[in-house]
C-alpha positions in Angstrom: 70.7 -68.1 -4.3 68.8 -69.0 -7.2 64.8 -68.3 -6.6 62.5 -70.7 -8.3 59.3 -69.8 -9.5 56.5 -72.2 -9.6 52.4 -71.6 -10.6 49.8 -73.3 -8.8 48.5 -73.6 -11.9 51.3 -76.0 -13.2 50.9 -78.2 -10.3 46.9 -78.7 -10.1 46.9 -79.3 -13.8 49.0 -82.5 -12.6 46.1 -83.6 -10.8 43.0 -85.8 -12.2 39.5 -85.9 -12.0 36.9 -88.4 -12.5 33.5 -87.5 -13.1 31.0 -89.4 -11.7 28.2 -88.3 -15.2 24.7 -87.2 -13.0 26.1 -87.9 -9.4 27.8 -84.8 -8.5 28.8 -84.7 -4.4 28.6 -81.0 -4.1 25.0 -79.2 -4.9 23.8 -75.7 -3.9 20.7 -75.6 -2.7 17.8 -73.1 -4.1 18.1 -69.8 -3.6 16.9 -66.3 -4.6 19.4 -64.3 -3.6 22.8 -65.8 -2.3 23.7 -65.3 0.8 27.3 -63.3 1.6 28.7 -66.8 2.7 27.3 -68.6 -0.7 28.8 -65.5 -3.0 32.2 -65.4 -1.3 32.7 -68.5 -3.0 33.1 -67.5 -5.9 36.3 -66.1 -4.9 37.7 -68.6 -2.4 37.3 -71.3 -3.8 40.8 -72.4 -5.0 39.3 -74.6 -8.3 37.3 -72.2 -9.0 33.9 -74.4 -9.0 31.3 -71.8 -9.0 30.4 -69.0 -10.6 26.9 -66.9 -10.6 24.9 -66.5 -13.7 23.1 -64.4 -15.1 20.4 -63.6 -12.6 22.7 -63.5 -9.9 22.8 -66.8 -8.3 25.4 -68.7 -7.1 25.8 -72.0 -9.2 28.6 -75.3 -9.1 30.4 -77.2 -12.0 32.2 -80.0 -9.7 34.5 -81.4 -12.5 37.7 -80.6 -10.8 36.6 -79.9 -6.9 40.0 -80.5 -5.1 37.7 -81.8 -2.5 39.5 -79.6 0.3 36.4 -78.4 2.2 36.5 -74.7 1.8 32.8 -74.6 0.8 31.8 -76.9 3.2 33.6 -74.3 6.3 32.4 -71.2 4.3 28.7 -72.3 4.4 28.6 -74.1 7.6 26.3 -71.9 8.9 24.1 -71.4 6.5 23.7 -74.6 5.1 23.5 -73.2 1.4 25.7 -76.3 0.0 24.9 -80.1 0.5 28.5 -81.9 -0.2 28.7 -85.4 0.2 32.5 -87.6 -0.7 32.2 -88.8 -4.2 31.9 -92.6 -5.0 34.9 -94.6 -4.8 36.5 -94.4 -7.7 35.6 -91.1 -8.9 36.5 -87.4 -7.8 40.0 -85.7 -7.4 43.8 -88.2 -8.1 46.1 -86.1 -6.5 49.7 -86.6 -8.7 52.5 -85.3 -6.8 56.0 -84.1 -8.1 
């Protein structure tokens, strides 16, 4: 049997994204220090969407959320995020095949 190898990579690149220009749905709220749930998401977050800079905090570039609520289950708790569904129109066009 023949295995077949295929990168995630390869399929989300398949997928589009409309931004809606100064109306992002995902914000993180101010912050100091981030909290443990507001840093792990820098890792789990499967489109990569935030990174920290330089002094530490935890920051988001939306343009290509996949919309699949990792964030908002990660930071339930803490309330570090504010996501709201984008506008009709705009956010993640899922292509499959």
């Amino acid at each position: 049997m023949q295995e077949i190898s295929i990168k995630v990579e390869e399929k989300l690149y398949q997928n589009r994204y409309m931004v809606d220009e100064g109306r992002p749905h995902i914000s993180v709220k101010p912050h100091t220090k981030p909290s443990d749930a507001l840093a792990a998401l820098v890792k789990v977050c499967p489109a990569g969407c935030y990174t920290r800079n330089e002094t530490g905090q935890v920051e988001i570039a939306p343009d290509g959320c996949l919309e699949c609520g990792t964030c908002r289950i990660v930071c339930a708790a803490t309330g570090d995020i504010e996501w709201n569904y984008p506008r009709g129109g705009y956010g993640i066009l899922f292509k499959f095949g």
